[in-house]
N, C-alpha and C positions, 0 to 999 in steps of 0.2 A: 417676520420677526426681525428687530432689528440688530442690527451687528455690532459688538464689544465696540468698535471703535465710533460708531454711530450713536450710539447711548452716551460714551463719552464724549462726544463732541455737543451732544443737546445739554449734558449737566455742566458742561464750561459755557457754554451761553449763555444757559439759566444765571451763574455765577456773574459773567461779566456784567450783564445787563439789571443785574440786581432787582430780579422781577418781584417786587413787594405790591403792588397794582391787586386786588380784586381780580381786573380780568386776567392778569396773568396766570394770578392760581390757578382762575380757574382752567386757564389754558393748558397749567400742568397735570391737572389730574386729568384732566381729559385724553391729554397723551399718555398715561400713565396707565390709563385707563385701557386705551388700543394695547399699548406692551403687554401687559399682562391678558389680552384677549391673543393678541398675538405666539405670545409663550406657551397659553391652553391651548393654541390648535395648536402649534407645533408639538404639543407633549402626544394629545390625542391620535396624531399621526403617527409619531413613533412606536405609540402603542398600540397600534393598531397592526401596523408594522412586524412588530414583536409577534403580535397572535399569528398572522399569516406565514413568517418562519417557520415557527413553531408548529403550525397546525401540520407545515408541510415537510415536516423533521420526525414529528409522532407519526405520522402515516409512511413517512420511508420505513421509518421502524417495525409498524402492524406489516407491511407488506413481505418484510424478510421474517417474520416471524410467520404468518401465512404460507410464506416458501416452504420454511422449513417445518412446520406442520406437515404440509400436502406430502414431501419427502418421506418424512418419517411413517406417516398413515398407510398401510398396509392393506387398505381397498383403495386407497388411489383419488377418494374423495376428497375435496376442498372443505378447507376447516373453515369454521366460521369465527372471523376475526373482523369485528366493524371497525371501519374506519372514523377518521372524526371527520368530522361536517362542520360543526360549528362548534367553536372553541371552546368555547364557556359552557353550551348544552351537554355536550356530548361529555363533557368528563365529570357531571355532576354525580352520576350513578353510578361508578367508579367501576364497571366493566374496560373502558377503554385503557383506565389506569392499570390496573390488573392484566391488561395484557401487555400494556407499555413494558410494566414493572416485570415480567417475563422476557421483553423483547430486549431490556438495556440489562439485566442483571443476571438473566439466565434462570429466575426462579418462579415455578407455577404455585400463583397465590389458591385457594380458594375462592369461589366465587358465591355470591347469593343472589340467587334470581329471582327472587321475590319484587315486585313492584312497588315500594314506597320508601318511604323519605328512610327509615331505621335502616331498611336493608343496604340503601344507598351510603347511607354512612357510613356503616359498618365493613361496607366494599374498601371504602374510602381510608378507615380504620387502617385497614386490615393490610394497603400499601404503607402506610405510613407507619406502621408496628415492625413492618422488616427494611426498611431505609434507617430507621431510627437502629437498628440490629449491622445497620452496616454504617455505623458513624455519619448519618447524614442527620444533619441536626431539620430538626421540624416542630412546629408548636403546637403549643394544646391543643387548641380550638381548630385546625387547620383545617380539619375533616369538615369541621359545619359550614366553613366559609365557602370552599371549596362547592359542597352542593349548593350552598348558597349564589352560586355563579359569582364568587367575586373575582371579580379578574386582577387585583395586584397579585392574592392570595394563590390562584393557579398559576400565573406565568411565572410565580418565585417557586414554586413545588416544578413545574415542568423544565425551568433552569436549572435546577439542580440535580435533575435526571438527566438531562444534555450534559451538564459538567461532568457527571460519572460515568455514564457511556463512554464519552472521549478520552479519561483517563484510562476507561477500562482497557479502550480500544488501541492507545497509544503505549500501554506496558505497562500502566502504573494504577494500580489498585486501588480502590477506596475515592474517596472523596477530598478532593481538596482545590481550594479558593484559588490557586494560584495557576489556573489553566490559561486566562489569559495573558500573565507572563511567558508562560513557557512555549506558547502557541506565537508569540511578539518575538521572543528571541528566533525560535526555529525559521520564523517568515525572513529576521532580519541576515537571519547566519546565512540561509540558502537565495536569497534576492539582492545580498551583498553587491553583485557582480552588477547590475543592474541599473547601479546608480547615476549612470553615465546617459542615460535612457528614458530619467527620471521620476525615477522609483526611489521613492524613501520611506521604509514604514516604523511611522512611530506610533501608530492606534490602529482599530479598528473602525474607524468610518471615514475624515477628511483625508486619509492620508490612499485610499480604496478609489474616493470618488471619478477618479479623472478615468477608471480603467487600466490606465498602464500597470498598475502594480495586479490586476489577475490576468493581465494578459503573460507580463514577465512571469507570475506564478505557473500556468501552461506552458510560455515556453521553457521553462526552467527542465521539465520533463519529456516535450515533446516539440522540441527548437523545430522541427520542419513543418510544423501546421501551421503556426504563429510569426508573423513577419514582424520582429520586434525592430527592426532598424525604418521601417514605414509608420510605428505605431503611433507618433506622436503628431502627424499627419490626419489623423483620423478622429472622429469626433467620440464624445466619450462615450453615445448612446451606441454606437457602431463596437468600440473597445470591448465593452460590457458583453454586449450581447455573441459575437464572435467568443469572447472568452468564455460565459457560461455555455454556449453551443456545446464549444470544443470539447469543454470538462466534463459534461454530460455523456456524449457518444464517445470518447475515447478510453474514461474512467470511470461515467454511470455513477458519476457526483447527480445526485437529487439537487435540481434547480429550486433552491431554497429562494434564492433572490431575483427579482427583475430589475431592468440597468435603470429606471426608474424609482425605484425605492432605493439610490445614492442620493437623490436629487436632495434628499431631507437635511443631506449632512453639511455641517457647513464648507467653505472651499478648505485648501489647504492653506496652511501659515496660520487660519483662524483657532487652528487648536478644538478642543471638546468642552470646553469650558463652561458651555452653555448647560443649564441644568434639566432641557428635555433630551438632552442627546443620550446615545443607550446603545452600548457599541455589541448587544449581544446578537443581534442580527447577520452583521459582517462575520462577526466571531465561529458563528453558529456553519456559517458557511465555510468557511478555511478550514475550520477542524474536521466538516466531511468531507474536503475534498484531501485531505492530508488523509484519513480513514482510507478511502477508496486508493489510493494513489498505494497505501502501505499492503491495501488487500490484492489489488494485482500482481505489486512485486513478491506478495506471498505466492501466489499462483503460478508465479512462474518461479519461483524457487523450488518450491514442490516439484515441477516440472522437470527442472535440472536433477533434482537428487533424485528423480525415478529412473533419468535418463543415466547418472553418474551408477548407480545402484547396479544395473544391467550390466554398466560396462564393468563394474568391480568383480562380481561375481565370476565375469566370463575369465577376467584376471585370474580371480582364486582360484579356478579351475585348468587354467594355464599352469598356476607354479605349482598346482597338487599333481599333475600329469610331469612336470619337473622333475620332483622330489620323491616321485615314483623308480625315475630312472638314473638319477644321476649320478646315484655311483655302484649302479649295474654295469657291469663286465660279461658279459656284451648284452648289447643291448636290443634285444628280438627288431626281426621284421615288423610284427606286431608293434609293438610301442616304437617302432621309427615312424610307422603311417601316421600314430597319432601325433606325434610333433609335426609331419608333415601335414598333417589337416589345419592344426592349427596356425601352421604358418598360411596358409591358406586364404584360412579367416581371417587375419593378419587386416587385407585393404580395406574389406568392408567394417572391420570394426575402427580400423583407423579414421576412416570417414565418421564414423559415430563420435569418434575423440574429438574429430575438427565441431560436429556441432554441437559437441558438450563447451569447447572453449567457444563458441561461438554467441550460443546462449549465456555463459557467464561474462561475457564480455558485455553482453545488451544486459542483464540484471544491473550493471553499475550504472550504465547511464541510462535506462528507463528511473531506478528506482530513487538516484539523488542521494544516496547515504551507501556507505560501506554496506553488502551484506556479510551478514554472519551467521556462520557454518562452520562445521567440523573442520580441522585442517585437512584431513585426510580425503575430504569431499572437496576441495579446493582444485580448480583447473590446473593449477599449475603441478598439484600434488600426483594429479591424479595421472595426467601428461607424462610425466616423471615416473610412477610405475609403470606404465604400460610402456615404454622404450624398456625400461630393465627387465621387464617379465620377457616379451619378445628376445630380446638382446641374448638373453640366459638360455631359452629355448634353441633359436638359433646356433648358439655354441653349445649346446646340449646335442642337435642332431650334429652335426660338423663332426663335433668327438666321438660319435657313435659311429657314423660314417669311416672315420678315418679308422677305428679300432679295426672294424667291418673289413675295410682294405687291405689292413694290416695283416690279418690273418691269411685272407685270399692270398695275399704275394706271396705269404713264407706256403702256403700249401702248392702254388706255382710252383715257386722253385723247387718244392720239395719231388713233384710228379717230375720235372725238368731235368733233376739231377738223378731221375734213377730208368728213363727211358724218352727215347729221341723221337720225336712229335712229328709228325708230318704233316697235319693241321693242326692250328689251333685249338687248344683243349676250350668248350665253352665256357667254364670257373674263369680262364683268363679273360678271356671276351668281356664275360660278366666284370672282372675287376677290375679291365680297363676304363668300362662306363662310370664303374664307381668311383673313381678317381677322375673322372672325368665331372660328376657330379661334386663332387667335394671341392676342387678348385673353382668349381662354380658358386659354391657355397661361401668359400672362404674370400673370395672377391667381394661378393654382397656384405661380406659381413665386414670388410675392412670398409668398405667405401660408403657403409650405413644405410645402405640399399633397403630399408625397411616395407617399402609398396609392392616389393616382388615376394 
């Protein structure tokens, strides 16, 4: 196909040379002829294009829906979920829709397993009776085209399942047109830094083609796998394919695309312009790998709060074992062991604290966005109770010790002052050690000795 600038450089020719000749005509429609032969394959491939994303975007789908059947089933047996095969076939008899429409929406349609064209329909119907229930606009006739294998008719019904999946997936409800802005901005907010490197993204295709901008995407999350200061050294089929590798085995982004199927798009600087271009292929791919990238930092969020959870409770259990004693007079042997147990526990849960801030610390730079949580589930929050829960206990046993002492001296002196010792009585023995332990105590606690 020819390029904006090449088309206009043939009709300033045509102009200057004032081709009014017979043969000239005829020489223009004959080029005219190629362009627009040219234009049809370029559409044909894009479209084609289109189907093979897609095909491989529904089956990531049937496949997590299959997971999560085999899960749920209670003999343990593998559900039966087909896959598609072939784009156009497989979704005529609107079993594969029906379970799409369960795998993006959450809801089990009915199915009719009857074999012919009514029942197919009415499969067919039966998706597009509850899209139509969730503000997804769709036409009359959509169902007959659909079995009909027309392929504009499906791939504008399976785009607007992708569209709502992604919003569903990204937080935001319902259906709406504006996914590829908000998908444009987020690329541009977080690949900002990048520019230097050169990355610039104003679309989904010429601005993809060279590589660097999914390689920058990978490193953006995972800088030590990706040598982005080498990148622009390297060819784009090498970029491409390193990049979808990475995104693959690191985040189990489904390889929607191969580094071949950029080739279609024009360079950069040329713009989209061209009327077979069709940026929902690239589209289709960022928004799963942005899906996968937000389900891992799920998993590890989860992770932390089960870990932060453990440590809170041992907490609660700390200031309930506090608040038991602390303003008991005097305060038993019994309840001294248990402050001392828990000072005990003290190192080994402090190491739990180091890799609770440890783990919150890789949740920001795996995940590329602020996470948000409770404040109270916050590292630094949480950091901050357990010195004052310790802290409190600590000077909870001290002042029980020193009461403890207190007493022992004046009973000392009391046996002291009313008959003369010639050994040591062992109550004083005893309350020398205890005063012995207490300035032991009371040191740690000035100099914040908290690992002992």
């Amino acid at each position: 196909a020819w390029s904006r600038t090449e088309r206009g450089r043939f009709r300033l020719l045509l102009w200057e040379q004032h081709m009014t000749s017979p043969v000239s005509k005829k020489l223009t429609r004959a080029l005219k002829s190629q362009i627009s032969v040219d234009i049809e394959h370029a559409k044909r491939k894009m479209t084609d294009l289109q189907s093979r994303v897609y095909t491989k975007w529904i089956n990531a789908r049937l496949k997590e829906l299959a997971r999560q059947r085999r899960a749920e089933s209670s003999s343990g047996g593998k559900a039966a979920v087909r896959l598609c095969n072939d784009f156009l076939f497989d979704l005529r008899d609107g079993t594969v829709l029906i379970n799409l429409t369960e795998a993006v929406a959450g809801k089990q349609l009915p199915v009719n397993t009857s074999d012919n064209k009514h029942s197919h329909i009415a499969n067919i119907q039966e998706v597009l009776q509850y899209l139509d229930s969730l503000e997804i606009e769709v036409t009359a006739n959509l169902a007959i085209l659909i079995n009909e294998g027309n392929e504009t008719a499906t791939l504008g019904l399976v785009w607007k399942l992708i569209t709502f999946y992604n919003h569903k997936q990204l937080g935001r409800e319902g259906f709406d047109v504006t996914l590829r802005r908000q998908l444009l901005s987020w690329c541009q907010n977080y690949l900002m830094s990048y520019r230097s490197y050169g990355v610039e993204v104003t679309d989904f295709g010429s601005s993809w083609k060279d590589g660097l901008a999914f390689v920058a995407l990978v490193h953006r999350f995972k800088p030590d796998l990706m040598d982005i200061d080498r990148a622009k050294e390297r060819s784009p089929n090498d970029l491409l394919s390193d990049a979808f590798q990475t995104a693959h085995e690191e985040f189990h982004v489904e390889p929607l695309l191969l580094p071949e199927d950029l080739e279609l798009f024009p360079d950069k600087g040329q713009g989209l312009s061209a009327e077979w271009v069709d940026e929902s292929p690239v589209l289709t791919y960022v928004a799963e790998f942005l899906n996968q990238v937000m389900t891992k930092a799920a998993s590890r969020v989860a992770e932390y709060k089960e870990r932060v959870d453990l440590l809170l409770s041992w907490l609660d259990e700390v200031d309930r074992c506090h608040v038991e004693v602390a303003d008991k007079k005097p305060v038993t042997k019994e309840e001294q062991r248990v402050l001392q147990d828990i000072l005990q526990e003290e190192a080994v849960k402090r190491q739990a604290l180091v890799d609770v801030e440890s783990l919150y610390d890789a949740l920001s730079k795996e995940a590329g966005f602020s996470v948000e949580m409770e404040a109270e589930l916050k590292s630094e929050a949480v950091t901050n109770r357990f010195d004052h829960s310790l802290r409190t206990v600590r000077r909870c046993l001290v002042t029980a010790m020193l009461d403890e002492a207190e007493q022992r001296k004046e009973a000392a002196e009391f046996v002291d002052s009313t008959a003369a010792l010639d050994e040591p009585d062992s109550s004083i023995v005893d309350n020398h050690l205890l005063l012995q332990n207490v300035e032991e105590l009371l040191q740690k606690l000035e100099t914040g000795d908290s690992n002992e």
